[in-house]
C-alpha positions in Angstrom: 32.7 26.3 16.0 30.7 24.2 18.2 29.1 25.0 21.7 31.5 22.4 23.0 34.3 24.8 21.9 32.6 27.8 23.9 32.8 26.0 27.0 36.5 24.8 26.0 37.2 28.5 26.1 35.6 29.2 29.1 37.0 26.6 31.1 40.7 27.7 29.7 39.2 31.2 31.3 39.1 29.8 34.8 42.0 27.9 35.0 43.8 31.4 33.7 45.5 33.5 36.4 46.2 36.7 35.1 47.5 39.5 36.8 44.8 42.3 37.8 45.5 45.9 37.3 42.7 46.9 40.1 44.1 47.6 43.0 41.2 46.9 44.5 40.4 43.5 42.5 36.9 42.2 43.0 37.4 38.4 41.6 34.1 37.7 41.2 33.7 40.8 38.9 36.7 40.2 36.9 36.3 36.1 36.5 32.6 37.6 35.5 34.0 39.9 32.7 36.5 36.9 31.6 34.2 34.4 30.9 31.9 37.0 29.3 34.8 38.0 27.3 35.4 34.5 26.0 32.3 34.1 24.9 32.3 36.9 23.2 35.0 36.1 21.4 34.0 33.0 19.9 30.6 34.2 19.5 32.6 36.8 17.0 34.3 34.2 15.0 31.0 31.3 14.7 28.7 31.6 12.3 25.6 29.6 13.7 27.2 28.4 17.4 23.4 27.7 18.7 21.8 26.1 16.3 21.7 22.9 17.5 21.6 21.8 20.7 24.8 20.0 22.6 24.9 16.7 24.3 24.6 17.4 27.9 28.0 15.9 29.9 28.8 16.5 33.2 31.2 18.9 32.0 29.1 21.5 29.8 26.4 21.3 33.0 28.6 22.6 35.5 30.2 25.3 33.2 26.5 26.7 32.0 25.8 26.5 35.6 28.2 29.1 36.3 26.8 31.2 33.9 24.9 35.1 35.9 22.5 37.3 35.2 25.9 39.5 34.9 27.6 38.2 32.8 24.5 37.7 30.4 24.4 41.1 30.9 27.9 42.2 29.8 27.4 39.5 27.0 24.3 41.3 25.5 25.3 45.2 26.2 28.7 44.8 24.7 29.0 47.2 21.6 31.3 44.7 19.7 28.5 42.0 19.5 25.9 42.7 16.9 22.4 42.6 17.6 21.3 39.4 15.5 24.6 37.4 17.3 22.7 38.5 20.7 20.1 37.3 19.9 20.7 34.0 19.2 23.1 33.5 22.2 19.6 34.6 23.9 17.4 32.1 22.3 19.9 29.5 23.1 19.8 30.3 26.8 15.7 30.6 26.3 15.8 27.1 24.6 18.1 25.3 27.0 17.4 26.4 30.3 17.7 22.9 31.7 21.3 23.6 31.5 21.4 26.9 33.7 20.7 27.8 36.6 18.7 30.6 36.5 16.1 32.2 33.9 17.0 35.3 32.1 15.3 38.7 33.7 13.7 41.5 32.8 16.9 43.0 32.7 18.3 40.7 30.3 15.4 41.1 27.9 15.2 44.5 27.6 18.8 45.3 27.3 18.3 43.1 24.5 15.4 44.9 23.6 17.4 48.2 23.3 19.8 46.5 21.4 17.5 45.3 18.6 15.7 48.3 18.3 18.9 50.9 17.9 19.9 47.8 15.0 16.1 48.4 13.8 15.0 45.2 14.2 11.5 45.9 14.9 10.2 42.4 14.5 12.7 40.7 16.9 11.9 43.3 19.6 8.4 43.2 19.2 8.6 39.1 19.5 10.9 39.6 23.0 8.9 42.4 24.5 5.3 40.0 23.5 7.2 37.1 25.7 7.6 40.0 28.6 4.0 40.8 28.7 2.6 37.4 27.8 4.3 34.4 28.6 2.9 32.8 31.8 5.9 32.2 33.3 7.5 35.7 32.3 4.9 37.6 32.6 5.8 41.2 34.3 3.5 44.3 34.8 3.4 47.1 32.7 4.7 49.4 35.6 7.5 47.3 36.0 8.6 47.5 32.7 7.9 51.3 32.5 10.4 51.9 35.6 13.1 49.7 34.2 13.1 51.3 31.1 12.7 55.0 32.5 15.9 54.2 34.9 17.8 52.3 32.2 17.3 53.9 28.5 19.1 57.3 27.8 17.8 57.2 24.6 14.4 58.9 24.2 14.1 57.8 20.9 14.3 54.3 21.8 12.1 54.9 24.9 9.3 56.0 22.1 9.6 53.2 20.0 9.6 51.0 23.4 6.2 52.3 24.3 4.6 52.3 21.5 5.3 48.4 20.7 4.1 47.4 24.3 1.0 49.5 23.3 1.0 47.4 20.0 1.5 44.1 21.7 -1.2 44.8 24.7 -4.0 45.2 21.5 -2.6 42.4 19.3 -3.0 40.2 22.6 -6.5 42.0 23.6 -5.0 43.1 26.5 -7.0 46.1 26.7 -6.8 47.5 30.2 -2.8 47.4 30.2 -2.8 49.0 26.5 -5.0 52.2 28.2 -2.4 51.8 30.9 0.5 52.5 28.7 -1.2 54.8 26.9 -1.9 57.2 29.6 1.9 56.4 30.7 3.1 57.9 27.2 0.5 60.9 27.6 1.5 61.8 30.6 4.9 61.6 30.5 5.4 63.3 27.3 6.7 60.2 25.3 5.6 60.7 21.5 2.4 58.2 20.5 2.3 56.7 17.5 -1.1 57.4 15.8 -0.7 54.0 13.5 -0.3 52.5 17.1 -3.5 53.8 17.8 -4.9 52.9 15.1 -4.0 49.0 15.7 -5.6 49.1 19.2 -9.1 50.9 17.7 -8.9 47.8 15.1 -8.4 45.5 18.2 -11.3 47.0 20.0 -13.8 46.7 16.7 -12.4 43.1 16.0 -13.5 42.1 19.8 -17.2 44.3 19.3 -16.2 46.9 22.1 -17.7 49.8 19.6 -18.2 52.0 23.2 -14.4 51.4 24.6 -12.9 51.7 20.6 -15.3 55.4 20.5 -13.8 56.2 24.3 -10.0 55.4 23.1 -11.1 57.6 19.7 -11.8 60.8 21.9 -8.5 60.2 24.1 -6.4 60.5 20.9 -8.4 63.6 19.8 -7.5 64.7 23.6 -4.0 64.0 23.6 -3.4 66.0 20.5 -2.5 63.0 17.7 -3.0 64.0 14.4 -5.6 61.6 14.1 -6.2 60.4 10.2 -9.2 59.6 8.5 -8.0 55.7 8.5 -8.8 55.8 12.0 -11.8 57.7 11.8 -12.9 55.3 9.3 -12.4 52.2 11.4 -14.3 53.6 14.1 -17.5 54.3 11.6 -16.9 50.9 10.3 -17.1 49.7 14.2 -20.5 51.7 14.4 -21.8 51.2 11.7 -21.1 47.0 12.0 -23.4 47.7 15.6 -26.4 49.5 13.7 -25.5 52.9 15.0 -25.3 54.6 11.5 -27.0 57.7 12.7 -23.8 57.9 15.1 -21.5 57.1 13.0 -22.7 60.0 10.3 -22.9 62.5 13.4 -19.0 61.5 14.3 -18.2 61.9 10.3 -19.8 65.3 10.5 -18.0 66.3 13.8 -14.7 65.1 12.7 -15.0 67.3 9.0 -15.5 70.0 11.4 -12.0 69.8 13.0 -10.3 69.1 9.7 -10.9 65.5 9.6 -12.6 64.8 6.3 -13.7 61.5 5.2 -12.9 59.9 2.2 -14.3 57.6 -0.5 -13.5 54.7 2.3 -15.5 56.4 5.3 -18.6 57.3 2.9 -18.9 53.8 1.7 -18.9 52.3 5.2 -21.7 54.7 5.1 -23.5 53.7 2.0 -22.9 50.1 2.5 -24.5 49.5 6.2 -27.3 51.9 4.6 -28.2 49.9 1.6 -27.6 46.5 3.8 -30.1 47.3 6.1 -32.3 49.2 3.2 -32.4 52.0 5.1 -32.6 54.6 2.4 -34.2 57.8 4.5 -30.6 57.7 6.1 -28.9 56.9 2.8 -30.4 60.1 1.5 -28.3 62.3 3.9 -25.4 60.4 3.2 -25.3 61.3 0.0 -26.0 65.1 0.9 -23.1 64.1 3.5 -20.5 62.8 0.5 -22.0 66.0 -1.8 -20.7 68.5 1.6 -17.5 66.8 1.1 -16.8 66.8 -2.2 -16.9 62.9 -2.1 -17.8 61.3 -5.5 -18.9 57.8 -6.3 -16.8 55.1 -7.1 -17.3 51.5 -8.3 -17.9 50.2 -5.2 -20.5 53.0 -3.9 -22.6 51.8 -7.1 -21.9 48.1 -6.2 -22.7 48.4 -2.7 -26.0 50.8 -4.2 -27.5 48.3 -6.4 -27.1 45.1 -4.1 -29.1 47.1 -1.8 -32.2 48.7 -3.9 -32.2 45.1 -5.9 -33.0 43.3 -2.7 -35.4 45.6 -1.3 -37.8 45.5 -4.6 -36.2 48.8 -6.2 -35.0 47.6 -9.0 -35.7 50.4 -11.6 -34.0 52.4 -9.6 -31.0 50.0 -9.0 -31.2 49.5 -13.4 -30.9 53.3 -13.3 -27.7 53.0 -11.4 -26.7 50.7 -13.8 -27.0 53.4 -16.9 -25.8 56.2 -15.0 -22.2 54.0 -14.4 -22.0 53.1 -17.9 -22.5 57.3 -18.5 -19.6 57.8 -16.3 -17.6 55.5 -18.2 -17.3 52.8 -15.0 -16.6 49.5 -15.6 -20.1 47.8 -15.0 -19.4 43.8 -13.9 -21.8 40.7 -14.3 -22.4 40.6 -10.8 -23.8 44.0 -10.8 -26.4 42.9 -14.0 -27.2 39.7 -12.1 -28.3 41.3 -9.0 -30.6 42.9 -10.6 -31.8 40.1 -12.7 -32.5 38.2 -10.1 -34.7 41.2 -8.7 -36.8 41.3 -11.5 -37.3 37.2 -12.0 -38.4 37.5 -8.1 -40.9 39.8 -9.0 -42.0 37.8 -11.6 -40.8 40.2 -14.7 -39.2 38.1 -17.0 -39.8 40.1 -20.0 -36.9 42.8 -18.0 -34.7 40.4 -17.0 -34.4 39.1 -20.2 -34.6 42.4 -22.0 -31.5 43.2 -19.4 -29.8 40.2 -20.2 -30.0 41.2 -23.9 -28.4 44.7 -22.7 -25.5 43.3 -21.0 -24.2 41.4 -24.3 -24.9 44.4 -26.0 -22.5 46.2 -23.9 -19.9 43.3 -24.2 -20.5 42.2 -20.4 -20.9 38.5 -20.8 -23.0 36.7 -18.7 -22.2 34.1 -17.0 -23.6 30.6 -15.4 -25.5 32.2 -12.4 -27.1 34.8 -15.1 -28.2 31.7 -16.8 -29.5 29.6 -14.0 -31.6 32.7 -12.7 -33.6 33.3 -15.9 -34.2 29.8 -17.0 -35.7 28.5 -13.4 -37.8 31.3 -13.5 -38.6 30.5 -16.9 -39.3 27.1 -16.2 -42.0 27.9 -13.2 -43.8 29.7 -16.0 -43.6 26.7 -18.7 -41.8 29.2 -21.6 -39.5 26.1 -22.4 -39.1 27.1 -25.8 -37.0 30.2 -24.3 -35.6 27.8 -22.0 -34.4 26.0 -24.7 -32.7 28.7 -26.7 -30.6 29.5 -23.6 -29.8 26.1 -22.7 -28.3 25.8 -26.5 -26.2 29.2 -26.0 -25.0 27.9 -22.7 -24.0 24.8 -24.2 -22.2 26.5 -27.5 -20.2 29.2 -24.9 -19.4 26.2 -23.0 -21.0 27.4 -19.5 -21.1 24.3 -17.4 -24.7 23.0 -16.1 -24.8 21.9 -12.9 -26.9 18.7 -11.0 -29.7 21.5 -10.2 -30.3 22.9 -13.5 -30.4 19.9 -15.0 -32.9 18.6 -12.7 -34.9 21.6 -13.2 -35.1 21.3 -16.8 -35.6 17.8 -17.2 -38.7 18.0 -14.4 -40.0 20.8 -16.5 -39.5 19.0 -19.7 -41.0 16.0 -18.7 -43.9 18.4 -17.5 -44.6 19.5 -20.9 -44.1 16.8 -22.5 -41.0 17.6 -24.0 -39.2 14.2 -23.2 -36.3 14.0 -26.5 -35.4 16.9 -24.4 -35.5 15.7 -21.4 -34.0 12.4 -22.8 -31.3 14.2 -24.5 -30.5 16.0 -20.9 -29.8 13.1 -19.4 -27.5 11.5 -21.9 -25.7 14.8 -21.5 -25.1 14.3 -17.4 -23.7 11.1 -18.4 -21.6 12.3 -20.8 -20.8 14.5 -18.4 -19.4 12.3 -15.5 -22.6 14.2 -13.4 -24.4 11.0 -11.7 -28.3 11.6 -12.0 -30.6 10.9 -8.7 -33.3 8.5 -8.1 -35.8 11.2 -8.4 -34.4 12.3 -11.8 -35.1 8.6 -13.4 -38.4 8.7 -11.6 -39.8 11.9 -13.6 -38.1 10.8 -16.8 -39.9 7.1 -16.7 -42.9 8.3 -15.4 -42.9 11.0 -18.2 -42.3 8.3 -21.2 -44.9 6.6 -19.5 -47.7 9.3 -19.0 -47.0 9.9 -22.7 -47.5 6.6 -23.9 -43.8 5.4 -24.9 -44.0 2.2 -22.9 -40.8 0.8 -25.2 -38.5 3.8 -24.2 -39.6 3.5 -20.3 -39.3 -0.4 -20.4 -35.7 0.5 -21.8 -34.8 2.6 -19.1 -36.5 0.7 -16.1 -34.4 -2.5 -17.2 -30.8 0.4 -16.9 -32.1 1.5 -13.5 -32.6 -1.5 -12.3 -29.4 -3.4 -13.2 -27.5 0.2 -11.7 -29.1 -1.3 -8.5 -30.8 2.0 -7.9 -34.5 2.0 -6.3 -37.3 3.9 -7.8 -40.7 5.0 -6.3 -42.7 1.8 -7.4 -45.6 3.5 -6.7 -45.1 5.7 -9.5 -44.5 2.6 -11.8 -46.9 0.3 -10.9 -49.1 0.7 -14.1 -46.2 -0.3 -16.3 -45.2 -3.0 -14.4 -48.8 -4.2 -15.1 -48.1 -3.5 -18.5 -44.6 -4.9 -19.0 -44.6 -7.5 -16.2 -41.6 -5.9 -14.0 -40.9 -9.2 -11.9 -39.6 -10.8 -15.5 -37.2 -7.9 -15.7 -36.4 -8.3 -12.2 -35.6 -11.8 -12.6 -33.4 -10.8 -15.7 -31.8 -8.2 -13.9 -30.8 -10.7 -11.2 -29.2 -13.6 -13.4 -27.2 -10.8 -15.1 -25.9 -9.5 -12.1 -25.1 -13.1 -11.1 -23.3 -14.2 -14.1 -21.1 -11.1 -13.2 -22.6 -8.5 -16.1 -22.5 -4.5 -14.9 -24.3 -2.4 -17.0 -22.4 0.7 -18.4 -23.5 4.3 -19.4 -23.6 2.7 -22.8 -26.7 1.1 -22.7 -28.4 4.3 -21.8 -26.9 5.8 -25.1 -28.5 3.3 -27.2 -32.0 3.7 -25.7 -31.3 7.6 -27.0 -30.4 5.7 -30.4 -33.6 3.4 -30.1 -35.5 6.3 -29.5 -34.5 8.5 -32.3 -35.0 5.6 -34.7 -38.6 5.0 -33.9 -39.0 8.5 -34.3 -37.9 8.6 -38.0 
């Protein structure tokens, strides 16, 4: 049925005279409770009335005009109407209120209010009560919405819930000083606070960096006798912790065990992670005697956090031993955890470990992966132990670990350092192969390299592909050759081909790796 019906019923409403049994008829009251009625009624037997929205006539103006706070009211407090078919009558009013003459009040939100929360629809009243509190236009002090609801809800139940979602809604929309205001409200009135409520406003406060105000609001709850939990203990140690106040956030762990509060695996690795972050390992020390006190054991993530800090700082035998004593405990010990510390030893220089440890990890079936790779043969490559370069380029290459623009640079650079240019040659017919597009710089080593090594032919070959690619090299580097090999001719080649329309392709590159291999042989 469409809106145009509803006002069809409401205008059959006022043209109705029926007889009143008040003797003391008040006709504005009862046409009030007619029309209210008659909405009602069709609101009972539509499915989606307000869904879209009605041409505006003449007619359907002046009947929505006549529409009062009152009998919104009756319309949202009557028992026969369910809470969802409120709901949308109210959004229709919200969403068309060109076509009334009034905005709905604070009364006429939180009777719907009431309504949605004794059908338990939290969402929906959370939503309404969010407009109250934040919409420019609607916007209505918290003690005004306390008294109407002291003076209007019988229900202490709902009165709780009430509370406790305008508490919620103040921290969502970091509207701290009216949160505190309705939490004091609820303390000192008795009204039941929710300590997950809490806990959302401490998360608010942390999220916004106001560690004092979320360590304030922390005491209050211990004051007004929640049974705070360790979740929001933790959240305030994570707040502190986040602010470099680990020494204050240990004390607060330790003063919290003491009145039955004891942290768990969560809280001590908030701990152990701003510890090893900032490497500070005297105060790490007494976390660990802290965790012991508890009963607290390690975890995964206490050995993750553990050996991401000692790698970084330099202690890498001691983040190895962590290593061991997690495979002794029968943990799961990931690549990450072996490539932090791989990396630690190829920055100090000990490549014999890291590869030893490399070795280690495929002993213990954790594979490693590109990263693991990369870090070993850079370092390997500062140092000129290509040969071992080249091993683990080949068992990259057979477990099908991608090499990327970088490491191919790198090893073609160092290749053509040494000497090694089939290498480096066969490198970069890979990156073609590949689809990887090789830079400037990357033909400059490898031409200079056939050069330096006296295989003008090759570099002749690969000038001519460069230059018909249209890229530009560093003639500097070249200028020897072009004495040599009398670059302007090839120039001048280069440019008829590219006049008569000829593009050189990725196959001309191949057969210089062909022409190459065949004057080796």
């Amino acid at each position: 049925m469409s809106l145009q019906k509803v006002l069809q019923n409401l205008q059959t409403v006022k043209r109705c005279h029926l007889p009143n049994p008040n003797p003391n008829p008040n006709p504005a009251l009862d046409t009030d409770h007619k029309i209210a009625k008659a909405i009602i009624s069709t609101i009972l037997t539509t499915t989606c009335p307000y869904q879209t929205n009605p041409t505006t006539t003449t007619t359907t103006t002046t009947l929505l005009s006549n529409l009062t706070p009152s009998i919104i009211k009756h319309i949202l407090s009557d028992p026969h109407l369910k809470a969802p078919k409120c709901l949308d009558f109210f959004n229709f009013l919200l969403t068309n209120q060109s076509l009334i003459s009034f905005e709905p009040d604070l009364e006429a939100h939180l009777t719907l209010v009431f309504r949605l929360l004794k059908a338990r629809k939290f969402s929906d009243a959370e939503n309404l009560l969010r407009s109250l509190s934040n919409d420019e236009d609607l916007r209505y002090p918290f003690s005004v919405i306390a008294s109407f609801v002291e003076n209007h809800c019988d229900d202490s139940k709902i009165t709780t819930e009430i509370f406790n979602l305008m508490l919620k809604v103040y921290s969502d929309n970091r509207k701290f000083e009216e949160a505190s205001e309705a939490f004091d409200h609820m303390r000192k009135n008795g009204i039941e606070i929710n300590e997950r409520t809490c806990t959302v406003h401490l998360i608010a406060l942390m999220k916004c960096d106001l560690v004092g105000l979320g360590l304030e609001f922390f005491y209050r709850m211990l004051q007004s006798g929640i049974e705070v939990s360790v979740f929001s203990l933790t959240v305030v140690v994570d707040g502190l912790c986040k602010g470099g106040e680990i020494k204050r956030a240990k004390e607060l762990v330790e003063e919290m065990e003491g009145r039955g509060i004891k942290p768990n695996i969560i809280t001590c690795n908030t701990l152990v992670a701003a510890c090893a972050k900032r490497w500070n390992f005297e105060e790490l020390h007494m976390i660990f005697m802290l965790m012991k006190k508890a009963g607290v054991e390690f975890n995964v993530e206490t050995y993750k956090f553990l050996i991401d800090g000692l790698s970084s700082s330099g202690k890498i035998e001691e983040a190895e031993r962590m290593v061991i004593e997690m495979h002794g405990k029968g943990f799961k010990v990931d690549t990450h955890m072996y490539n932090l510390i791989i990396n630690g030893w190829c920055r100090l220089g000990n490549l014999e470990k890291a590869l030893s440890l490399c070795f280690t990890m495929k002993d213990r079936s954790v594979c490693p992966n590109a990263y693991t790779y990369w870090t070993i043969i850079g370092s390997l490559c500062k140092v000129g132990q290509l040969e071992t370069v080249k091993e683990l380029v080949d068992e990259m290459l057979n477990k099908r670990i991608e090499l990327d623009q970088v490491t191919f640079n790198t090893l073609i650079n160092a290749y053509c350092e040494e000497g090694m240019m089939d290498e480096a040659i066969g490198l970069l017919a890979l990156m073609e192969k590949k689809g990887i597009v090789a830079c400037v710089s990357v033909y400059d080593m490898v031409i200079s390299g056939l050069f330096k090594f006296n295989r003008t032919e090759e570099a002749k070959c690969l000038l001519n592909i460069v230059v018909k690619r249209g890229l530009t090299l560093n003639m500097l580097s070249f200028s020897p050759l072009f004495d040599t090999v009398g670059y302007c001719g090839y120039e001048g080649a280069v440019s008829r081909d590219q006049e008569m329309g000829v593009s050189p392709s990725s196959a001309a590159y191949y057969d210089l790796v062909d022409e190459q291999l065949e004057l080796d042989t």
